[in-house]
N, C-alpha and C positions, 0 to 999 in steps of 0.2 A: 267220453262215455256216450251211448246211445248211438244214434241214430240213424234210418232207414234214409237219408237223406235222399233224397231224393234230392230217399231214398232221396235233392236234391238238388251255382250259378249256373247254382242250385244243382238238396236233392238236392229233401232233399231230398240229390242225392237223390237229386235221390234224387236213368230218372233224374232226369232229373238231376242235374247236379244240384247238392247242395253248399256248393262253394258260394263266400262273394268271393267277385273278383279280384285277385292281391297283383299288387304291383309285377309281382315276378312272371305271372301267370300271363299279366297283359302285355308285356314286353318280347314275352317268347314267340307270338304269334298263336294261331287258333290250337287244339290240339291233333293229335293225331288219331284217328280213328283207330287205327290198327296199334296204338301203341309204342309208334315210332317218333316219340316223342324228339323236338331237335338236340342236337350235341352242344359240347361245352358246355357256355357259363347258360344257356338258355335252359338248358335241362339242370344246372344246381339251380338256376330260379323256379323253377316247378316243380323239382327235388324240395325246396325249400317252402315254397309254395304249399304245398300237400300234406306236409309235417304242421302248417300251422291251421290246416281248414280237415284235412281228410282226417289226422291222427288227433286233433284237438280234441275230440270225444272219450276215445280211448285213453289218453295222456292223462287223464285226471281220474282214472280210474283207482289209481295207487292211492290215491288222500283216503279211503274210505275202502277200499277192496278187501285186504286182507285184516283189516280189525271186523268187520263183518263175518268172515268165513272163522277166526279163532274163536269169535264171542259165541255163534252155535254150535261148536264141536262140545265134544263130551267133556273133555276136560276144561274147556275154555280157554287155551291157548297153554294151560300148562306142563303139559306132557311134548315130550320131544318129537314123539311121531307125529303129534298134533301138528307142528310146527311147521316138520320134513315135509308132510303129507300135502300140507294148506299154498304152500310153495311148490311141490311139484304136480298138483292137481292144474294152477295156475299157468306155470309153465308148460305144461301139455295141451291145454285148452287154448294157449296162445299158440302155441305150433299146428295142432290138427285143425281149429276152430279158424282162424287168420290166417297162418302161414296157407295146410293144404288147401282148405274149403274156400276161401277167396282170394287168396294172391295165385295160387295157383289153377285152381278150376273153374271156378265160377268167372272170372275175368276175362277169361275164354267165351262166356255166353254174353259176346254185347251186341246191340242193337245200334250197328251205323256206328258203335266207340258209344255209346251210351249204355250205360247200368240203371240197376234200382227197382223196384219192384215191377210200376208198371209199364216202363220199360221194357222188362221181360216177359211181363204178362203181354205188351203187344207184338214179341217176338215170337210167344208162344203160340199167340191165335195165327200169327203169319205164319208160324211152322206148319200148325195142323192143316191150314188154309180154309176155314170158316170159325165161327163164332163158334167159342164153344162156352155152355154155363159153366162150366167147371174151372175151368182156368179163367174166369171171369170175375170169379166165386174168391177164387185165390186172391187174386188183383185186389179186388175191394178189402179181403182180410186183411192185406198185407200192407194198403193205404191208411185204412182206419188205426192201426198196430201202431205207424208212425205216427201218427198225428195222439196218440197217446204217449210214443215215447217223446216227443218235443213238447209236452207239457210239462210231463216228468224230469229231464233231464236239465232244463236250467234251474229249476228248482232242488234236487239233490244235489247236481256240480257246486252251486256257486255256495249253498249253504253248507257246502262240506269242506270250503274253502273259510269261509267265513269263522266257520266253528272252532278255525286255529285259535282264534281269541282267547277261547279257554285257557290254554295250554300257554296262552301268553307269559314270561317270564314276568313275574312280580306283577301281573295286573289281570291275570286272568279272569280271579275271582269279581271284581271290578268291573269287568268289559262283557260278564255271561250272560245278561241280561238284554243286551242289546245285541245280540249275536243275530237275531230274528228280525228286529226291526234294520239293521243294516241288511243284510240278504234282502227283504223286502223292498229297499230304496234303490238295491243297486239293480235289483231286476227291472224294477218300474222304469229305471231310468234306460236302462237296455232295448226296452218294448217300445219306450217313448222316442228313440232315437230314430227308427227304424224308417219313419216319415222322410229324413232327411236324407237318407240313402246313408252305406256304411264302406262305399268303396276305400275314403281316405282311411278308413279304420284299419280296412283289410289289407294295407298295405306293411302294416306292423305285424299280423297273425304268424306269418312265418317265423320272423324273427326272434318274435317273443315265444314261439311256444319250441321255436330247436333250443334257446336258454333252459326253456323248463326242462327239455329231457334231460339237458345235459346236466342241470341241477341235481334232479333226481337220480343219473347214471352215480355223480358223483356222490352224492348221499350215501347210495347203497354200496358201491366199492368202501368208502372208506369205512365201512362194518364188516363188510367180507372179508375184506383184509385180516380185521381183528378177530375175526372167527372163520376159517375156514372151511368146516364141518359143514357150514348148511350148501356144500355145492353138492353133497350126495344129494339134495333134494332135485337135482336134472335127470336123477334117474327116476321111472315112470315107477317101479315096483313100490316108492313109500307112498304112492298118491294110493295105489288100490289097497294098500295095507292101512292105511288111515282109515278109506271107507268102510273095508271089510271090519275094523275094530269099532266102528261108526253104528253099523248094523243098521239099519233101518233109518237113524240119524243121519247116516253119510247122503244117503239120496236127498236129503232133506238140505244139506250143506252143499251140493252142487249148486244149490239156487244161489248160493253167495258167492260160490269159486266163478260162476256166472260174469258177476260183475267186471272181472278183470279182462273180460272180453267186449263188452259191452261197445260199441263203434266200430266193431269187425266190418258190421257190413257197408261203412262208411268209404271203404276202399273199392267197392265193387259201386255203390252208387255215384262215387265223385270221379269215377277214371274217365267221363267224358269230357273233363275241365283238364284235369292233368295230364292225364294219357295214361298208359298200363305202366311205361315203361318209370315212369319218375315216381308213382306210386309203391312199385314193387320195390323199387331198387332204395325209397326211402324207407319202407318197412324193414325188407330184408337186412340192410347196412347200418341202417340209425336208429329206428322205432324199437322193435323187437331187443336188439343188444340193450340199447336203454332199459326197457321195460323191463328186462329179466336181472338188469342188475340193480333197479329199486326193486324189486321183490323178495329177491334174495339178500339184500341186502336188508331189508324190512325183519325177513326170517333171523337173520343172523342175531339183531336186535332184540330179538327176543329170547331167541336160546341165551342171549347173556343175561337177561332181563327181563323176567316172566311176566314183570309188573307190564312193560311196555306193552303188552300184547294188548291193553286198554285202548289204545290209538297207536300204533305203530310207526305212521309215518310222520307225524311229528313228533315222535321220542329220537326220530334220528338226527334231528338239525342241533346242532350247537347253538346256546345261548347269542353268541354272537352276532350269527347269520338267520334268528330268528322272524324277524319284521320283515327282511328283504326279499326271504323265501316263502314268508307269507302275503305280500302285495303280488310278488310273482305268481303264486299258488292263485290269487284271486283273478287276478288279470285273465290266466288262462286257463280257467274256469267260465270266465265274460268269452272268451272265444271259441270256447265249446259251446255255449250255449248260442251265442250267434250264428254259427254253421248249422244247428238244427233248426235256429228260426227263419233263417234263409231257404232253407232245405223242405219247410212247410211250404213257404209262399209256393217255391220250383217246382214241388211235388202237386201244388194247389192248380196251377197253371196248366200243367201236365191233365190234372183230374177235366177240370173245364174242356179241356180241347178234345181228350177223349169222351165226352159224355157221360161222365159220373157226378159231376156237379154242374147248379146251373152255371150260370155266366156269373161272374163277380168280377167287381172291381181292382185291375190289374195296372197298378202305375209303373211307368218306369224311374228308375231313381237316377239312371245315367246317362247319359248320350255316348258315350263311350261301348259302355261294358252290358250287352244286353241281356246279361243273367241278370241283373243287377234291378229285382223289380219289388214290389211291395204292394203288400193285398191287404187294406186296413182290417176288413172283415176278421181274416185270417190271425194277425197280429194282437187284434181288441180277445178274441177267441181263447187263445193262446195265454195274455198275460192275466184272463180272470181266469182259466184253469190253473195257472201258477201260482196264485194267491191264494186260491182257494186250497190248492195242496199244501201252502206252506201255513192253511190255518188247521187243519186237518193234522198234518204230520209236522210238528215242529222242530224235529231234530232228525238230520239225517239219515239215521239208523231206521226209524220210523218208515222215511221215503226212502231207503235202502228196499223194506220190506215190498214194497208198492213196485216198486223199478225190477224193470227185468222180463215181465211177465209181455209185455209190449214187445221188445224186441227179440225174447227168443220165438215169439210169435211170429215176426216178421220172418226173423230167418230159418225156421222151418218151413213158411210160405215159399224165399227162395230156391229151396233143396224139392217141394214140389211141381213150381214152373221149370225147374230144369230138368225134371223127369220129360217132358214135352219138347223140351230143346234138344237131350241125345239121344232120344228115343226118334224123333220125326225132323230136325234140319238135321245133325251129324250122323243120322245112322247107325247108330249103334246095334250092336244085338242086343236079345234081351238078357243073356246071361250077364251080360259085358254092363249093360246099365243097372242090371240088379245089382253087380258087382260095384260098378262104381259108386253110386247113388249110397246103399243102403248104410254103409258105415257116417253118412254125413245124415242122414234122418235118424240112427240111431242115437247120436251124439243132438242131434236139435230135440227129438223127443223126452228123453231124459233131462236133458235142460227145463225146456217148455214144462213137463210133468213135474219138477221141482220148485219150479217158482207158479205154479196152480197152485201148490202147498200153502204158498203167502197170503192166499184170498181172504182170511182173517184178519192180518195183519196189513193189508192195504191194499193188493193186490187185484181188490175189485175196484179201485179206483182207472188204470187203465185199461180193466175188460170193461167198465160200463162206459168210459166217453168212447172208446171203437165198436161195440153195440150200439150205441149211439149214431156212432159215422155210418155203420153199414148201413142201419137201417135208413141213414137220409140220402146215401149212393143209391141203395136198393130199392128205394120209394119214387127219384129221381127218372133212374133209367126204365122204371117200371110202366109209370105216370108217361114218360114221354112216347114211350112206345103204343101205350092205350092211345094218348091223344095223335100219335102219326096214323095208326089204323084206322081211327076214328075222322080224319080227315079225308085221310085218303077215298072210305068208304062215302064218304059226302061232297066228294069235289068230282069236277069232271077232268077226265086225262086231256093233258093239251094237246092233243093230238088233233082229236075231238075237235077240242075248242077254236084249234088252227082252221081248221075245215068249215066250222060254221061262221068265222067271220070272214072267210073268203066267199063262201056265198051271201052272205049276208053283212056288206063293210057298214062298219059304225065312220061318226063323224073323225077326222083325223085331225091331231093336235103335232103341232113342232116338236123338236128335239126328240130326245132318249130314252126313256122308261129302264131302269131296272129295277126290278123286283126279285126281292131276297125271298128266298124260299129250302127249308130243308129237303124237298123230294121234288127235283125234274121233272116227274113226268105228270104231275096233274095241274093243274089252272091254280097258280097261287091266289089265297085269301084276296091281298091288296087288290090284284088284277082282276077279277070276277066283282067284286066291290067298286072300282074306277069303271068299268064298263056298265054296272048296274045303275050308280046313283048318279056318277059324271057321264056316262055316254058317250066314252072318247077311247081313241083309242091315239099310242104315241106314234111319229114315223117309222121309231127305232125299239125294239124291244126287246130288251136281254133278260134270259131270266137266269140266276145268279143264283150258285151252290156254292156253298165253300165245306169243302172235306177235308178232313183230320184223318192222314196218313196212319197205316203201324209204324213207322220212321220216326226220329227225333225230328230230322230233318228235311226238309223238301227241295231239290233243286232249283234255283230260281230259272232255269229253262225250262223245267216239268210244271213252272208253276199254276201255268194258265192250258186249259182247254176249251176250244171253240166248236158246239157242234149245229151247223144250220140247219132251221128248222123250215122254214118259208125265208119267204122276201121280206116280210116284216117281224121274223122272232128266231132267236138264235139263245142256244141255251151256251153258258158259260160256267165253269167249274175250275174255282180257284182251290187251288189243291197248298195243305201247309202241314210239318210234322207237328206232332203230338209238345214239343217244347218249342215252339215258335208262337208268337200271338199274329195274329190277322189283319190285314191293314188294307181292306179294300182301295183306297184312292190310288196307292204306288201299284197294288199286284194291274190296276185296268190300263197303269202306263203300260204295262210290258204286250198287251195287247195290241200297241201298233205296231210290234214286230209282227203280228199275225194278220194285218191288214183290218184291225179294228179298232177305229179310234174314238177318242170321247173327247167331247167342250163339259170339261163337268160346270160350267156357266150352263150350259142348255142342257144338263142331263139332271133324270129325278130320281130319286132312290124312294119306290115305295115298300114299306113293308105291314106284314099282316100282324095287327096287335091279336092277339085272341085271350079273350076273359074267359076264365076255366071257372064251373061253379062244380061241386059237388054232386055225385046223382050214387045214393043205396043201390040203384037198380043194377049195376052192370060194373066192372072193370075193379077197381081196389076197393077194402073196407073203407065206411065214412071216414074213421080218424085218419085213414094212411093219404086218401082225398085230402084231407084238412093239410095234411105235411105238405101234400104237391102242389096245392092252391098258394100255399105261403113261401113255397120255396120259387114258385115263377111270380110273385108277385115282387120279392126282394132280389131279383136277379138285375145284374146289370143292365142298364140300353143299351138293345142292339148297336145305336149310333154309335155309343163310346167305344162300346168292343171293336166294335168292327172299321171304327175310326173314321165313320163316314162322314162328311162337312154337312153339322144340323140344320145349316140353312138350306138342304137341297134334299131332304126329308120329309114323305110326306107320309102318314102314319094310318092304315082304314082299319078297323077293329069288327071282329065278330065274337060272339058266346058261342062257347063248348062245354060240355056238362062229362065228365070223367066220370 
């Protein structure tokens, strides 16, 4: 179910992959950017791989999809065309929505083999070839969308796994009371693990979730069997005959046929972890077949059994095979839900590098596997928005209502960043992109406008936390741009500055000086501060950019730029993509390939603190000032992000008034 993973090993997904890393995946070697993922057993380990991170979203969509779409038809599941309708609605939305719109086209628009939203929003800007607010605009809608559907989505999964209880043979009525408080414990304890890294985890997600499909494929064949009838539901004509009997309800029931899609875009965010090719060929060959025969197999269940339409997919298990298909149901519900909280962090990491959020605290969990990271912040974020929905909406059907509205948001975002991608990198014409394009925005609008309908029913629970997000992306990158203008217009160019201590030499101190600074070309804070109150100036002075690519990734021969400025200051520019973190101490090794070396024993790292106060007079309103004063005051140490040894740190601080 859900997620833009990032849109994220991440995203997720997203972008961001939002895998962790599984055994299969680590074994195969890196991926293939173009898709050309390796042969034999290395591509069934990523085949396998992908089934239990990329399709875990989607695969749990069947516990709870189609008793949602029967319960608001007209008749409620008991009319036949109800049935046909609810089933080939489903089936069509898997094929046009999954099949055409991301295994086939969008897969196509990757950045370097990397998907996801902003991903494609930096392939976008790289297409037009400048910044532009509109595709920017997109980017941050499409961020904020996910980080509301990974609130949402372990919280409907697991409790919709949980909720089998009920339906438990001889003890349900016994066990319905604690159906909430278990979902509750088993999340917490999910969120709580997250510290400890989840690679040994992820090495089970494949495994356990190709069982599920194959659970579920076999569920549903062995009803189809005993009813044959509902395969007319593969023909498209009962899905428009349902709605058109629907009248104005049918549009309204999209937002539930919705659901059975729900982790589409998990294919397109995670193809930089698995590649195109182990992704597609695990949809095409095992996801999709599965998926269409628990649905149909769901429908079948009910044309014999109208009661069923109550819960459908567990009226289909045998007494027998009860408990074992509901631990399995649970479990792989905990693995959807871990792909999108990995897919936050990936997607989180991603947001940071490109300058939509501050800096935050980015661990690594593996020495291995370097997707593989965890962002407390992000994590504590996440499990009090899930508690809090699960005190809000206590039963699935509830957070049925709520869920949806997040990710058809997202993926109508991707169907507008790739209006920018065939239009300005492939070329296309414009008939030829109106042509391609418009059938995939008509099919996300109609979605997107169905589940707007739910704003009653819960629905504002994830427009208000991604209003929320935008406005602290848009506050963020607002804020920092006031306070770069605002320096810039208060500093002197080193140009300048080069030329007046050449005429005029200050006293000279040993070793290396470098000073971190966002913009080259003026006298950073620390340095105008060291010459003001210390008087000194170093032998050696580098001044120090690190820039965040449109790329996932950066060459480690591209990494480093050296440009000399005098005998005594040379500007350097450590360049890294958009899902990489920053590690100044390794990127100044690679400098002695360029003839410039460092004793980080005798080198200093100054950087400029700057205390931001409030000022009505100029730049944002007072409260949006208030958001950017407290989002740079909780932002990580530069030291840590940037990984620099704190003993060789020296920190000189100025006020700036926004």
């Amino acid at each position: 179910m859900a997620g833009t993973h990032p849109e994220t090993a991440g995203a997720a997904s997203a972008a961001a992959s939002s895998a962790p890393a599984t055994a299969e995946s680590a074994a195969s070697g890196p991926p293939h950017a173009g898709g050309h993922g390796p042969g034999g057993a290395g591509k069934i380990g990523l085949i396998v791989g992908a089934i239990g991170v990329v399709f875990g979203d989607i695969g749990t969509s069947p516990l709870y999809a189609m008793r949602e779409a029967l319960a608001h038809s007209r008749s409620g599941g008991e009319a036949e065309l109800a049935v046909l309708g609810t089933v080939s609605l489903m089936f069509w939305a898997l094929i046009l929505v999954v099949t055409v719109k991301y295994v086939v086209f969008l897969m196509r628009a990757d950045n370097k083999g990397e998907g996801g939203t902003l991903a494609l929003m930096a392939l976008a800007q790289h297409a037009i070839g400048r910044r532009s607010g509109l595709v920017f605009l997109f980017g941050v809608c499409g961020a904020a969308m996910f980080y509301g559907d990974g609130a949402l989505t372990p919280a409907v999964s697991v409790l919709s796994a949980v909720e089998g209880l009920r339906d438990a043979p001889g003890v349900g009525q016994a066990l319905s009371p604690f159906v909430l408080p278990i979902a509750a414990a088993i999340l917490i304890g999910l969120f709580m693990v997250q510290a400890r890294g989840t690679a040994s985890m992820a090495r089970a997600f494949g495994p356990i979730t190709t069982v599920w499909f194959l659970v579920m494929a076999g569920l549903g064949l062995s009803h189809l069997v005993g009813n044959p009838e509902i395969l007319r539901a593969l023909s498209p004509h009962y899905g428009v005959l349902f709605l058109i009997d629907n009248g104005f309800l049918g549009f309204v029931l999209l937002g539930s046929v919705f659901l059975a899609v729900t982790g589409a875009e998990a294919l397109y965010t995670d193809m930089g972890h698995f590649g195109k090719a182990p992704i597609r060929a695990g949809w095409l060959w095992f996801v999709l077949p599965c998926l269409t025969l628990t649905y149909l197999g769901q429908g079948a269940m009910v044309l014999d059994d109208r009661a069923a339409a109550a819960n459908p997919f567990w009226a289909m298990i045998p007494d027998p095979l009860y408990w074992p298909v509901l631990i399995l149901a649970t479990l792989a519900t905990i693995i959807a839900s871990q792909a999108v909280i990995t897919g936050a962090f990936s997607l989180t990491q991603q947001a940071v590098q490109l300058g939509l959020l501050p800096r935050l605290t980015i661990l690594q969990t593996s020495e291995s596997q370097a997707g593989q990271i965890y962002v407390p912040g992000v994590n504590m974020m996440l499990l009090a928005a899930v508690l809090i929905l699960l005190v809000l909406f206590p039963t699935s059907s509830q957070l049925a209502g709520a869920y949806g509205v997040s990710v058809t948001g997202a993926m109508l975002v991707d169907t507008l960043l790739a209006w920018f991608i065939v239009r300005r990198l492939w070329k296309w014409s414009l008939p030829l992109s109106l042509l391609g394009l418009a059938p995939f925005l008509a099919i996300d609008l109609a979605f997107f406008g169905s589940n707007l309908l739910k704003v009653p029913q819960g629905a504002w629970a994830p427009l208000l936390l991604g209003g929320i997000l935008v406005l602290i992306m848009w506050t963020w990158v607002r804020g920092t741009r006031i306070l770069t203008d605002k320096t810039r217009k208060d500093s002197l160019p080193l140009a300048d500055l080069v030329e007046m201590l050449r005429a005029r030499p200050p006293h000279r101190a040993p070793g290396t000086a470098i000073f971190l600074t966002s913009d080259p070309d003026i006298a950073p804070v620390a340095l105008m501060h060291n010459l003001k109150h210390n008087k000194v100036l170093h032998e050696k002075n580098i001044i120090l950019t690190v820039r965040t690519a449109d790329r996932p990734r950066v060459d480690p021969a591209k990494r480093v730029s050296i440009e000399p400025i005098s005998e005594d200051f040379k500007k350097l520019t450590l360049s890294y993509g958009f899902m990489e973190q920053p590690n100044v101490p390794k990127a100044l090794g690679l400098c002695r390939k360029q003839g410039l070396k460092f004793d980080i024993m005798s080198t200093s790292f100054f950087l400029g603190r700057r205390s931001v106060v409030p000022s009505a007079a100029a730049g944002m309103p007072l409260w949006q000032d208030r958001i950017f004063i407290f989002l740079m005051r909780n932002a990580a140490n530069p030291t840590d992000f940037f990984r620099i040894p704190p003993g060789r740190v020296v920190e000189l601080g100025t006020q700036v008034s926004v």
